[in-house]
C-alpha positions as CSV (number, residue, x, y, z in Angstrom):
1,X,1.2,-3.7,18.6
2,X,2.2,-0.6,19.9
3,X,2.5,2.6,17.4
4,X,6.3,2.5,18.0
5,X,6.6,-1.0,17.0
6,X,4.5,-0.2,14.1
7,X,6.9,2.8,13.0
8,X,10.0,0.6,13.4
9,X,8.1,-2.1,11.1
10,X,7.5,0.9,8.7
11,X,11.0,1.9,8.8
12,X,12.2,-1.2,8.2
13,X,10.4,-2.0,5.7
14,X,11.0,1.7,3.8
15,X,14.8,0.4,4.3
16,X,14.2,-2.3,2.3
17,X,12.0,-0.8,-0.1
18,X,15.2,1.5,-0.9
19,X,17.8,-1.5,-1.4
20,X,15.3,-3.5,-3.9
21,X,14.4,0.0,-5.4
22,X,18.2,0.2,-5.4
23,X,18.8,-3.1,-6.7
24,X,16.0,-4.0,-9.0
25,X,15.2,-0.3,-10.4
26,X,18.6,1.8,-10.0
27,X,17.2,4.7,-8.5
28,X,18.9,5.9,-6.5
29,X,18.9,5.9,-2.7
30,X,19.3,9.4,-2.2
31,X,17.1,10.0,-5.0
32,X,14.2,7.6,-3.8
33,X,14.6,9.1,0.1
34,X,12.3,12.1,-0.3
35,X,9.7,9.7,-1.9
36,X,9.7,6.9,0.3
37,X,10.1,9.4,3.9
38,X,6.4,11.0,2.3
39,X,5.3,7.3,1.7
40,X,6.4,6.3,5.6
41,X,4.6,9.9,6.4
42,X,1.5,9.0,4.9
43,X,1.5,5.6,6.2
44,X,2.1,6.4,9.5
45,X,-0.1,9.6,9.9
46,X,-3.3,7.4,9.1
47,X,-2.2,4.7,11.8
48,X,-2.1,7.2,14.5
49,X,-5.3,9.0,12.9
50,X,-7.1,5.6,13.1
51,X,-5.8,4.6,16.6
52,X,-7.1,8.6,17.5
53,X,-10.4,8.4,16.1
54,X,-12.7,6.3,18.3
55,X,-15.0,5.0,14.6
56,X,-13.3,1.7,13.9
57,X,-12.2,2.3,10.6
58,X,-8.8,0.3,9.2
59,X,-6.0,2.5,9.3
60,X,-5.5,2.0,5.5
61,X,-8.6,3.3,4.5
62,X,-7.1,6.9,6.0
63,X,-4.2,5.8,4.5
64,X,-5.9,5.8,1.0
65,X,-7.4,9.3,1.7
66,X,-4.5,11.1,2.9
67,X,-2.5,9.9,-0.5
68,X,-5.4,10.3,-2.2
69,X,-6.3,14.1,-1.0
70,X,-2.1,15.1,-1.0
71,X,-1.9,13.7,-4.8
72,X,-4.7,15.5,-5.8
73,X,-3.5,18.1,-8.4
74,X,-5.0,21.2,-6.7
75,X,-3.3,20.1,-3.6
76,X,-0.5,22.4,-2.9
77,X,2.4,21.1,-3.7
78,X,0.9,18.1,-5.2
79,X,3.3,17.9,-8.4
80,X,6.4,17.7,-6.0
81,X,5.2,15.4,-3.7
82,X,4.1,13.0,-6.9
83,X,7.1,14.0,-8.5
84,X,9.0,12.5,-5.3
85,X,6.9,9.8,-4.9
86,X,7.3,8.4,-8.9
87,X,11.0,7.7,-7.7
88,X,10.1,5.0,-5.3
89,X,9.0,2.1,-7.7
90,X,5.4,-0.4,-6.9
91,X,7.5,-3.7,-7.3
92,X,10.1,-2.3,-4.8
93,X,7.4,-1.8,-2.4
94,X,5.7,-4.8,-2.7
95,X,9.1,-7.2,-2.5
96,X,9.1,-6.5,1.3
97,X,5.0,-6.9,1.7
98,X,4.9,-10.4,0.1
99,X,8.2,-11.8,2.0
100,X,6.1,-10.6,5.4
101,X,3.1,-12.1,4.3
102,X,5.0,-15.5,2.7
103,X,6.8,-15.3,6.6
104,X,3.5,-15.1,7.9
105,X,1.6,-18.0,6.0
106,X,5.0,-20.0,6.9
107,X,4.2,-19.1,10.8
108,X,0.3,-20.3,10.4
109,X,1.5,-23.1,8.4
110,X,-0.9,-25.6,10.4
111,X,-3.9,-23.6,10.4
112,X,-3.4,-22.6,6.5
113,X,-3.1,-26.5,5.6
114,X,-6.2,-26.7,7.6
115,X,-8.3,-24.5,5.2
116,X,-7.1,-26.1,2.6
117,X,-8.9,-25.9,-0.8
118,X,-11.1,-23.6,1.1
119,X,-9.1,-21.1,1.1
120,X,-8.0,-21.2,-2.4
121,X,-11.8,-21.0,-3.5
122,X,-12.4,-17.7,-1.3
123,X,-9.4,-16.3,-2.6
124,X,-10.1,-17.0,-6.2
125,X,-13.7,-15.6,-5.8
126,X,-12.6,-12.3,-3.9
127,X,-9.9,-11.6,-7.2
128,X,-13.0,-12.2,-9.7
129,X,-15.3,-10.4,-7.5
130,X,-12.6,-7.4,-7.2
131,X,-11.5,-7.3,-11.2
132,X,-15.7,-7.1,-12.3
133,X,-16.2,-4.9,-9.8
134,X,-13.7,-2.1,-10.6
135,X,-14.1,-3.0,-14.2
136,X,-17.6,-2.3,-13.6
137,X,-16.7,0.8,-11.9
138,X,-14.0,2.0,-14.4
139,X,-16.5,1.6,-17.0
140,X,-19.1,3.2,-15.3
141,X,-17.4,6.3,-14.2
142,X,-15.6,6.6,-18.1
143,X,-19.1,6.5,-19.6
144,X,-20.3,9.5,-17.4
145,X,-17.1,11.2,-18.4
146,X,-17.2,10.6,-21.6
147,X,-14.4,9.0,-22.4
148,X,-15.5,5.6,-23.6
C-alpha cells in the first residue's frame, strides 16, 4: 500500500473518528478537529519516517515516540497539543479500528475458521502475558519512584 492510500485510509478513518466522537461523546466537530488533524499528523509522520529509514522498524513504534516525545511536558507547546488532543475521545478512535479489523476477520473468514481454537489460545496467552508484564513494569518503575 502506497503512502497515499495509506493517508486517505487515515483520513477516512479521522472522519469517522469525528462522527462517533460527535455521536457517542458530543464534542464537538469543530472542537475535536485540531485534536484529531495532530493525531492524523502524528500518525502519518511516523509512516513516512518508517518507510524513510532503511532499519525495519513498524511504523507505530515511531508512532509511539513522536506522541510520546510531543506530549512530553517540557515539550514546547506540549499542554496545547494535549489540551487538543483530550477532545478527541479513545472509544471514538477505536469504533473505526475494530469495524476494520471485524471487516478484515470477515474477509479471512476461511483461514480464521482454520486456526480455530488455536487462535483463541495464542490470543488468550498474549493478553495474560501483556497485563503481567506491564503490571510487572508499573510496579517496578512505581517502587523506584517511590510511589508504592
Amino acid at each position: 500500500m502506497n503512502f497515499l492510500n495509506i493517508a486517505a485510509v487515515t483520513l477516512l478513518t479521522a472522519a469517522l473518528t469525528l462522527i462517533a466522537n460527535l455521536v457517542g461523546h458530543k464534542n464537538g466537530i469543530i472542537e475535536s478537529l485540531p485534536g484529531m488533524l495532530i493525531l492524523v499528523g502524528i500518525c502519518l509522520a511516523g509512516i513516512l519516517i518508517a518507510k524513510v529509514i532503511p532499519v525495519k522498524i513498524p511504523s507505530v513504534a515511531y508512532i509511539v515516540v513522536i506522541g510520546c516525545m510531543i506530549t512530553y511536558p517540557a515539550f514546547p507547546g506540549a499542554s496545547a497539543i494535549n489540551a487538543y488532543v483530550a477532545k478527541v475521545n479513545f472509544l471514538s478512535l477505536t469504533t473505526p479500528i475494530l469495524a476494520y479489523s471485524g471487516l478484515g476477520i470477515g474477509k479471512e473468514l476461511d483461514s480464521f475458521a482454520k486456526t480455530g481454537w488455536k487462535l483463541i489460545l495464542v490470543a488468550c496467552a498474549v493478553f495474560v502475558g501483556t497485563f503481567l508484564g506491564s503490571a510487572l513494569i508499573a510496579e517496578v518503575v512505581l517502587r523506584m519512584m517511590g510511589q508504592i
